[in-house]
N, CA and C of each residue as an Amber inpcrd file, in Angstrom:
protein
   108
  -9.8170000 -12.5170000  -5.4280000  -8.5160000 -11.9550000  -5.1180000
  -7.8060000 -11.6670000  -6.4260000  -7.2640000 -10.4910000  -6.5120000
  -6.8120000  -9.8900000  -7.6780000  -5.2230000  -9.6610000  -7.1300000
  -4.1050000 -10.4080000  -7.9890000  -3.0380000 -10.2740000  -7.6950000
  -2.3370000  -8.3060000  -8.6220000  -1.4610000  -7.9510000  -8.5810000
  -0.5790000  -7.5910000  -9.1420000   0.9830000  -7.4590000  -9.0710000
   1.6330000  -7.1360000 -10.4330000   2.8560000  -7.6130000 -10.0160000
   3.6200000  -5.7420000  -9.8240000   4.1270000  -5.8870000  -7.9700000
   4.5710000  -4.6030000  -7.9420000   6.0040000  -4.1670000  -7.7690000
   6.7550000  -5.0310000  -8.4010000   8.0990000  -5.0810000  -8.7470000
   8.8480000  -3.6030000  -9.0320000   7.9820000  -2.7240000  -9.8360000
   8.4280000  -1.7740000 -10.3630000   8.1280000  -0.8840000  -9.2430000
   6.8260000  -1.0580000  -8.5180000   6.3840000  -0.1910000  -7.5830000
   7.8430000  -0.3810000  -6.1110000   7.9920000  -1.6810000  -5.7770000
   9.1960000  -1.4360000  -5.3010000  10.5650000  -1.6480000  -5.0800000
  10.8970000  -1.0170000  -6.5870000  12.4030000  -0.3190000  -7.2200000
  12.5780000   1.1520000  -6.4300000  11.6600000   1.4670000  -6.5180000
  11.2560000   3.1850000  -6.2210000  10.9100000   3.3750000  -5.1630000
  11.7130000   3.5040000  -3.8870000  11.3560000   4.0840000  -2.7400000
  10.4750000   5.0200000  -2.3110000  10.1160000   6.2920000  -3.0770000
   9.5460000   7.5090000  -3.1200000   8.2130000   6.9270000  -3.3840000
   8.2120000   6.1140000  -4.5790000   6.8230000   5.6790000  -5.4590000
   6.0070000   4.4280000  -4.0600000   6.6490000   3.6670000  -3.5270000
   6.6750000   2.7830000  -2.4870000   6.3690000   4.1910000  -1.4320000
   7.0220000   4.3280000  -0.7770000   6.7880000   5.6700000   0.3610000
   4.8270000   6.2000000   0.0210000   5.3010000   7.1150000  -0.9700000
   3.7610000   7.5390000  -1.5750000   2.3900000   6.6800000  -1.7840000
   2.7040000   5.4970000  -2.0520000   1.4530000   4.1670000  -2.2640000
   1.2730000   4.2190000  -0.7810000   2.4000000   3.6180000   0.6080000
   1.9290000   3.3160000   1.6020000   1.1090000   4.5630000   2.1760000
   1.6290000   5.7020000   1.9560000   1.0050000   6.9230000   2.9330000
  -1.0230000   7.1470000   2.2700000  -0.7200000   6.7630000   1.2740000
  -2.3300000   7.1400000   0.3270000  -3.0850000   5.7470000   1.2610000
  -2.1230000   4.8050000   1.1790000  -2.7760000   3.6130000   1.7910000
  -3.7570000   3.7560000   3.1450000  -2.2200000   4.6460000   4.2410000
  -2.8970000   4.5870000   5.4740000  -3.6060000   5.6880000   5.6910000
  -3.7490000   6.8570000   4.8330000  -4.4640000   8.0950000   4.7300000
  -6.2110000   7.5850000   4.5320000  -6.2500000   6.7070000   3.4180000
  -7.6930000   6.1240000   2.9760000  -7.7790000   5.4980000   4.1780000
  -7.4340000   4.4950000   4.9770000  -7.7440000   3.3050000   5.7630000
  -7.4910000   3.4850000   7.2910000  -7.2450000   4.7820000   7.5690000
  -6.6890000   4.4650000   9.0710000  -7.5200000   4.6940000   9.7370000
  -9.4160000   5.0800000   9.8000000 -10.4610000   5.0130000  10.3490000
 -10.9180000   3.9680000  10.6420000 -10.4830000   2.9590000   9.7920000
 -11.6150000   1.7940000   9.4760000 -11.3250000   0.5640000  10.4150000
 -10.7150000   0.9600000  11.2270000 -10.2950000  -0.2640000  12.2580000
 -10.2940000  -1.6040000  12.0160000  -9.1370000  -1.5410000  10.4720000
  -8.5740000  -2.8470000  10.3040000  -7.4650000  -3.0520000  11.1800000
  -7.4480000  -4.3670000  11.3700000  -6.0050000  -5.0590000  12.1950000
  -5.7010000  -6.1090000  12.0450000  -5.8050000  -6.5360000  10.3930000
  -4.9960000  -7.7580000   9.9920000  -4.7210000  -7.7470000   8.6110000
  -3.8530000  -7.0730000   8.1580000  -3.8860000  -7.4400000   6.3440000
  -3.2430000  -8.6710000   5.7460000  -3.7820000  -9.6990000   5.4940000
  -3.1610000 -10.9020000   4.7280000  -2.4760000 -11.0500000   3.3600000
């Protein structure tokens, strides 16, 4: 498990907005249903 620190990532709504959408764009096939 690899932490990072995304503090800066959310200051920035837009930058936050843009990470989640790439997120669920890559992953929304893969029939996860639990992120810890």
């Amino acid at each position: 498990i690899k932490f990072q620190d995304i503090t800066t990532l959310l200051l920035d709504p837009q930058a936050f907005k843009d990470t989640i959408d790439l997120f669920v764009e890559r992953y929304k096939n893969q029939n996860i249903s639990v992120v810890a």
